[in-house]
Wavefront OBJ file of the C-alpha trace (Angstrom):
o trace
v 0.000 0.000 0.000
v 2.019 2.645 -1.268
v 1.606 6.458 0.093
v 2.375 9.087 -2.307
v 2.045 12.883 -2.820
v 1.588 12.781 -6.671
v -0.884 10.156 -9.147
v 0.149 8.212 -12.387
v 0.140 9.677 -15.539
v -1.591 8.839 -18.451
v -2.384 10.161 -21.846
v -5.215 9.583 -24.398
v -6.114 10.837 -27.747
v -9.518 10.846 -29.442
v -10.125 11.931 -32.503
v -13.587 13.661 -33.596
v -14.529 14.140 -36.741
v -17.015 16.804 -38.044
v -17.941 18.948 -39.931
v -15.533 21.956 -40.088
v -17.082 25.958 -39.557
v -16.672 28.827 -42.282
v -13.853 30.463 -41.740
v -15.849 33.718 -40.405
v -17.369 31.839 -37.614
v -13.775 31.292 -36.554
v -11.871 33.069 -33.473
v -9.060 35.132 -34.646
v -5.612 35.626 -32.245
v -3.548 38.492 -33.787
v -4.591 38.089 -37.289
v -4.314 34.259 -37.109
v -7.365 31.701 -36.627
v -6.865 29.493 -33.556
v -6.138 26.300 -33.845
v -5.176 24.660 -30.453
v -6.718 24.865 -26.978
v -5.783 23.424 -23.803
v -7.700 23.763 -20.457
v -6.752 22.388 -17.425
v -9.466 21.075 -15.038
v -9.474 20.260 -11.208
v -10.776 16.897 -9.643
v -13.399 16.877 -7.214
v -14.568 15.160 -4.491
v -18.534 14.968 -3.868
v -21.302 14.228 -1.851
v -19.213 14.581 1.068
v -21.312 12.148 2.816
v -24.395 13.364 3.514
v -24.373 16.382 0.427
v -25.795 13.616 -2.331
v -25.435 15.151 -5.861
v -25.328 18.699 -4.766
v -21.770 19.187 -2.914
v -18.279 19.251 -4.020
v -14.982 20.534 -3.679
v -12.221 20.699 -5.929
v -8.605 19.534 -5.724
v -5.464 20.416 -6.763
v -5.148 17.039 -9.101
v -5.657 17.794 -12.539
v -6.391 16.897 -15.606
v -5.515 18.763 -19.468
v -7.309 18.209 -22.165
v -5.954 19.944 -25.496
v -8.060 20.389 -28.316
v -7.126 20.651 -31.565
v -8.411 22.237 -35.096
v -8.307 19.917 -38.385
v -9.742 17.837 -40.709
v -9.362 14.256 -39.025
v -10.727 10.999 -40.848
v -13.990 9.761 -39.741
v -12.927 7.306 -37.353
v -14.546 5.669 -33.513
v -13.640 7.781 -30.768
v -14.870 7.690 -27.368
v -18.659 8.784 -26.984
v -17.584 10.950 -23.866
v -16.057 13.267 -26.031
v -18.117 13.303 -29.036
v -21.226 14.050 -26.425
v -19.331 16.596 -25.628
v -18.736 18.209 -28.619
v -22.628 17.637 -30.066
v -23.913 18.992 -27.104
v -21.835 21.972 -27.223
v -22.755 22.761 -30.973
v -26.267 21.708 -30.470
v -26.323 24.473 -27.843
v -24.600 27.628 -29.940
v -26.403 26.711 -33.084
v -23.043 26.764 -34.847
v -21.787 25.073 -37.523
v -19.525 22.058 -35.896
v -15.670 21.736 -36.882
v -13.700 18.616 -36.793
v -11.069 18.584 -34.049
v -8.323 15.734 -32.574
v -8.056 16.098 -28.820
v -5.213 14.722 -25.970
v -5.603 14.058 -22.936
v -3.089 14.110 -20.133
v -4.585 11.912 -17.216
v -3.576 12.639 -13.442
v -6.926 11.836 -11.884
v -7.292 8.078 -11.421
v -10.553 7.004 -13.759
v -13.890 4.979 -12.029
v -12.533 6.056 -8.466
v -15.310 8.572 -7.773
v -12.353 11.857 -8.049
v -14.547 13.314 -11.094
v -11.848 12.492 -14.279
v -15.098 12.242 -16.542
v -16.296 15.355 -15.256
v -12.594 17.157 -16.331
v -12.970 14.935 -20.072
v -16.287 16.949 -20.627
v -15.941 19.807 -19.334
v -12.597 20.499 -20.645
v -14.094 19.761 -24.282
v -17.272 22.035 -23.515
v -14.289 25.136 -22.671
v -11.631 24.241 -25.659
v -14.404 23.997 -28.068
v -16.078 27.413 -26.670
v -12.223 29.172 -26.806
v -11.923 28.037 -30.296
v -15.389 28.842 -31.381
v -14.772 32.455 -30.063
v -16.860 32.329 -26.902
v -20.556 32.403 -27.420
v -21.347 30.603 -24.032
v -20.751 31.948 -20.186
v -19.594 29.704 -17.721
v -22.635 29.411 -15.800
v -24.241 27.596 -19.167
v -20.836 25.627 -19.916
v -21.187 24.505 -16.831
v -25.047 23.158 -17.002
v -24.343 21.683 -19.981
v -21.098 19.487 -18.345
v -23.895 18.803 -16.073
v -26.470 17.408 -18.356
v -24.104 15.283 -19.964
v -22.671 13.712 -16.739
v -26.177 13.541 -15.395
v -25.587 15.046 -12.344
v -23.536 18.681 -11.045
v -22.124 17.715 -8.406
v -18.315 17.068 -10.408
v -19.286 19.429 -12.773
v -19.675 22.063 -10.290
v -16.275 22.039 -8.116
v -14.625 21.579 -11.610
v -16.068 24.464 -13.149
v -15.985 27.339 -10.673
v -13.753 25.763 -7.927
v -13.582 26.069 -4.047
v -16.720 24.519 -2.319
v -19.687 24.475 -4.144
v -23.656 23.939 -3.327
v -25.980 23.208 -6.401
v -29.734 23.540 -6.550
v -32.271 23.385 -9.315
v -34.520 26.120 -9.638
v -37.427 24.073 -10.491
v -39.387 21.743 -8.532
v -37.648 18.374 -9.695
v -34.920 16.589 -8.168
v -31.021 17.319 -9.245
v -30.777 13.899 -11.028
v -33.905 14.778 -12.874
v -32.789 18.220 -13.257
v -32.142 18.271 -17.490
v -32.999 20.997 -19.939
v -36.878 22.053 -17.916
v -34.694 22.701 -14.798
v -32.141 25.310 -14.464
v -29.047 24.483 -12.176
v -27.651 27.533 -9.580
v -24.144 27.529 -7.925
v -22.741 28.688 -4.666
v -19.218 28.743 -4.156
v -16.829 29.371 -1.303
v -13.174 29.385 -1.159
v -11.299 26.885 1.278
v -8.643 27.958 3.125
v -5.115 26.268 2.504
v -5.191 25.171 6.079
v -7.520 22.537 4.901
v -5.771 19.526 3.566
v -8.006 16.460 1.603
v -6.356 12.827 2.489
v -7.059 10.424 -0.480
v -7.262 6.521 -0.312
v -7.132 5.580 -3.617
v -7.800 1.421 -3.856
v -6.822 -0.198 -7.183
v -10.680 -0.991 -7.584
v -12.784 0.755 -10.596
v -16.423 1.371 -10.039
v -18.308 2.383 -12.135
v -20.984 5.559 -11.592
v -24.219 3.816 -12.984
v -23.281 0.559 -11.089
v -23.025 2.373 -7.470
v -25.846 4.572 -8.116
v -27.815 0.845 -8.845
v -27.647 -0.331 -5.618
v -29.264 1.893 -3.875
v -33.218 2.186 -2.578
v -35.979 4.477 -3.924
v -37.075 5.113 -0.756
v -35.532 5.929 3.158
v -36.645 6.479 6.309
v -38.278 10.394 7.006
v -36.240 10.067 10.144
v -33.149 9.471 8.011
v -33.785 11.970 5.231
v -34.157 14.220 8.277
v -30.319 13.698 9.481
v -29.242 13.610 6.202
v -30.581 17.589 5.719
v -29.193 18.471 9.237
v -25.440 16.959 8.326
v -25.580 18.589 4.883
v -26.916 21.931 6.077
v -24.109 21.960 9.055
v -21.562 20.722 6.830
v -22.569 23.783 4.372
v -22.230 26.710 7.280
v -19.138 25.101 8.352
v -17.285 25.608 4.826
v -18.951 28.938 4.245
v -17.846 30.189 7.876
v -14.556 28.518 7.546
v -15.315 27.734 10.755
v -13.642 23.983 9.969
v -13.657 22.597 13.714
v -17.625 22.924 13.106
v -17.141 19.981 10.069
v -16.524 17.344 12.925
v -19.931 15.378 12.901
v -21.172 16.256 9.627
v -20.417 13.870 7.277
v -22.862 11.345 8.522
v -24.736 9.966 5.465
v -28.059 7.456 4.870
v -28.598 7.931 1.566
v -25.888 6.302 -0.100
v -22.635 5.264 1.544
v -24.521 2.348 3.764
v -24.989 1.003 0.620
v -22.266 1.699 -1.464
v -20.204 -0.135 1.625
v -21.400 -3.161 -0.178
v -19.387 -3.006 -2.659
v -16.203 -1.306 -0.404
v -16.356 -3.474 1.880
v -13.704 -1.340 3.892
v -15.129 2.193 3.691
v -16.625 1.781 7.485
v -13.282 0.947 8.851
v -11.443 3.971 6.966
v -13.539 6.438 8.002
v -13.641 5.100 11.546
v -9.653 5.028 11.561
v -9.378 8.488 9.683
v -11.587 9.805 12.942
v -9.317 8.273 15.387
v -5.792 9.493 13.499
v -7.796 12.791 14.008
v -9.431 13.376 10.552
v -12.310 15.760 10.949
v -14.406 13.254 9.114
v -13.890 11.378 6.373
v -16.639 9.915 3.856
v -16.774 7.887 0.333
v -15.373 10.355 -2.548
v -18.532 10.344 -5.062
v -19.630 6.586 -6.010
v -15.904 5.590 -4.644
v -14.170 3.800 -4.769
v -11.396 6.603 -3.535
v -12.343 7.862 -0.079
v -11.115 10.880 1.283
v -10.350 12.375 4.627
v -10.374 16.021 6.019
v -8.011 17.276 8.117
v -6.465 20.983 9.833
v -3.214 18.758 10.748
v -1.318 15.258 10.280
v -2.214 14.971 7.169
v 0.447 12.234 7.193
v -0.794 10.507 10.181
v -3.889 9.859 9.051
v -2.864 8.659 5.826
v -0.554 6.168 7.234
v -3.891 5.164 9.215
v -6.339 4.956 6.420
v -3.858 2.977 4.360
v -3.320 0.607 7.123
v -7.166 0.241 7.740
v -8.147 -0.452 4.232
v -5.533 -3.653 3.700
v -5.717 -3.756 0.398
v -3.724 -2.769 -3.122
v -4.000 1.340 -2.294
v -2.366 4.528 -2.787
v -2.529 7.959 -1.005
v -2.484 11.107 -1.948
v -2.581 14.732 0.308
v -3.619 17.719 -1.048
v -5.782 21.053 -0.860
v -8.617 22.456 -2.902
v -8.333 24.353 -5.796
v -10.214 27.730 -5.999
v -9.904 28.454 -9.111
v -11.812 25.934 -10.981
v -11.321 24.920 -14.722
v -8.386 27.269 -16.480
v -7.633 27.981 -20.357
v -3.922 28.229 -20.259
v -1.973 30.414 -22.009
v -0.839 29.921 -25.724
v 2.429 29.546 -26.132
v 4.149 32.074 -28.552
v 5.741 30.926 -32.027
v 8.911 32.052 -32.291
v 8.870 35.200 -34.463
v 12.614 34.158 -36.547
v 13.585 37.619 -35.143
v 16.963 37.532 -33.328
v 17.967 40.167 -30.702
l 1 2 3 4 5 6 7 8 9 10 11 12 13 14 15 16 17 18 19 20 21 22 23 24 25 26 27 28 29 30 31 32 33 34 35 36 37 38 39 40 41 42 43 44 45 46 47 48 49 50 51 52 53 54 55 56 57 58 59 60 61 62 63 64 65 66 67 68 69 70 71 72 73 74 75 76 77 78 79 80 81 82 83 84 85 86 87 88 89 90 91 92 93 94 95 96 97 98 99 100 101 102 103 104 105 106 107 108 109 110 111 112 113 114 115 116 117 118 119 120 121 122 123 124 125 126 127 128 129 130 131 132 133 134 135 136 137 138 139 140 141 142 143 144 145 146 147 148 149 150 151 152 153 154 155 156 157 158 159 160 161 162 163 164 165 166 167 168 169 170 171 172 173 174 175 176 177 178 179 180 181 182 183 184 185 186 187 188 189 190 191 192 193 194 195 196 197 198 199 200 201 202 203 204 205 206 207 208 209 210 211 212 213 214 215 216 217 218 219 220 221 222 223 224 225 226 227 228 229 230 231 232 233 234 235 236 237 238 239 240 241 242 243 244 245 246 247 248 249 250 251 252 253 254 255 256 257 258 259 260 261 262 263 264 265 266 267 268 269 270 271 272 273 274 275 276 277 278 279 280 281 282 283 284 285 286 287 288 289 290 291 292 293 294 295 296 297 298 299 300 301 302 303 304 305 306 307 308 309 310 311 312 313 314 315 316 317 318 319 320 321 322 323 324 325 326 327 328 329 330 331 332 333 334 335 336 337
C-alpha cells in the first residue's frame, strides 16, 4: 500500500470528426485563426457524505485536455467526447468543426475523483475558446452537467472552491435536465484545509453504485441527512472547519455503497481516530477521502493501514480556481535580438 504525494500519468487521444465551420465563424488571435486549446481542469470530491449530488470541492489534481483544429478521418472515438462536442454545438447553433483532442490523465478514472467530469468539461471550454466564446460559464457549466447527469463534479470543476448546487425548479437534481435550471454557490477553502485520499486499485463504475441503492428511506433518516448537509454547508462557508466534525454522517448512499467497499466503514472510523475531521466515500468511490487541519500524514498512514488492500494515497488542498484555459504559447517570431 504505497503512500504518495503525486498520481500516475496517463495520456489519451480521441479523434472527432465533423464537420468543419466557415472560416468567419472562426476566433481570430492576432490576425491568425486558432487552432489549439488546452484547459486544465481540477478533480473533485462529492457528496461529502451526507451532500448527495449537490456538494463538491475541488482539488489540486488535474487533468488537461488539449483540443485541436483539423480535418481528421472519420474514425470511432470515445462517446464521452463526441457528447461533448454535439452537445456543445447543439447548444450555440453553430456550424460544428472537426477537431483531434489529448488528454493528459492525473486523476485516477472509475474512483469517484470526477476524471469524466474534467474529459467533458474540458471539451465544452476548448471547443467554446476556439469557437470564439458564445457561451458563459454558468451555461458551460449546465451543460457538463447534463451530460454527466448530475452537477455535483461538474460544479467544483467548473468554478472551484466549495460548491452547493440547486435546481430552480421543482424536480430533483438527477432529474434536473434541460426544464430545470441548475444555480451555484461557491466558497473558497482555506489552505489550512488539507483532503487525504485513499485511492484502492478498484474501478467502479458511476451507474453501477448509483444501482444499488433504494428508492425510498426512512423520514427520520432523510431528516439527518438535511441536518449533516446543512451543518456541513455553514461550516465551509464560515470557515469555521472545527464545526465539520460530525457532519459527514450519510443514509442515503454510503450504507450502501459499503457493499461493494467493503472497507469504507473501517477507513472512516480510523481516519476519525488518526484525528481526521471526518472522512466519507469520494462520489460513487471507490477513492475515499479524509479532512483534516493537521497530520495529514498521520492519518494517511492510518487509512492505508485500515483499508488492507492494493492502495495509494495522496494529500492535497482544494483548488479555488476551478477549470483554467492556459496560455498559448508564442511561435517564435525568426527575429533575433
Amino acid at each position: 500500500m504505497a503512500q504518495r504525494m503525486g498520481c500516475r500519468e496517463t495520456r489519451s487521444c480521441y479523434t472527432a470528426a465533423i464537420t468543419f465551420a466557415p472560416s468567419s465563424q472562426r476566433p481570430r488571435v492576432g490576425g491568425l485563426t486558432m487552432q489549439q486549446v488546452t484547459v486544465r481542469v481540477p478533480a473533485s470530491t462529492s457528496n461529502l457524505g451526507p451532500g448527495y449530488d449537490c456538494l463538491g470541492v475541488a482539488l489540486r489534481l488535474h487533468n488537461s485536455v488539449t483540443v485541436v483544429r483539423g480535418k481528421m478521418p472519420r474514425s470511432s472515438h470515445p462517446q464521452i467526447v463526441s457528447d461533448a462536442a454535439e452537445r456543445f454545438f447543439k447548444q450555440t447553433r453553430r456550424r460544428a468543426f472537426s477537431f483531434s483532442c489529448s488528454i493528459v490523465e492525473r486523476i485516477p478514472r472509475c474512483r469517484g475523483l470526477g476524471s469524466s467530469a474534467t474529459v467533458r468539461l474540458g471539451i465544452l471550454l476548448a471547443l467554446n475558446q476556439l469557437s470564439g466564446k458564445p457561451l458563459d460559464r454558468l451555461t458551460l457549466f449546465q451543460l457538463c452537467a447534463e451530460v454527466e447527469g448530475h452537477p455535483d463534479n461538474a460544479a467544483p470543476a467548473t468554478f472551484g472552491g466549495f460548491t452547493v448546487v440547486h435546481s430552480t425548479a421543482s424536480v430533483s437534481l438527477a432529474q434536473a435536465k434541460r426544464g430545470a435550471s441548475l444555480a451555484v454557490q461557491r466558497f473558497d477553502v482555506a489552505p489550512r484545509l488539507y483532503f487525504v485520499l485513499l485511492i484502492p486499485d478498484l474501478e467502479i463504475e458511476t451507474a453501477r453504485a448509483r444501482r444499488i441503492l433504494p428508492s425510498k428511506i426512512s423520514r427520520i433518516a432523510a431528516v439527518q441527512n438535511c441536518a449533516n448537509a446543512c451543518g456541513l454547508t455553514g461550516a465551509f462557508a464560515s470557515r469555521n472547519y472545527e464545526k465539520l466534525r460530525g457532519t459527514f454522517s450519510d443514509n442515503l448512499h454510503q450504507p450502501f455503497r459499503a457493499k461493494l467497499i467493503h472497507f469504507l466503514p473501517g477507513v472512516i472510523e480510523a481516519a476519525e481516530r488518526a484525528g481526521a475531521l471526518g472522512a466519507f466515500l469520494s462520489g460513487s468511490g471507490s477513492a475515499m477521502a479524509a479532512i483534516t487541519l493537521k497530520a495529514p500524514q498521520k492519518i494517511a498512514t492510518a487509512i492505508a493501514r485500515s483499508a488492507a488492500v492494493p492502495a495509494h494515497t495522496i494529500i492535497t488542498q482544494a483548488d479555488n480556481r476551478g477549470a483554467q484555459v492556459l496560455p498559448m504559447r508564442q511561435p517564435p517570431s525568426g527575429i533575433q535580438h
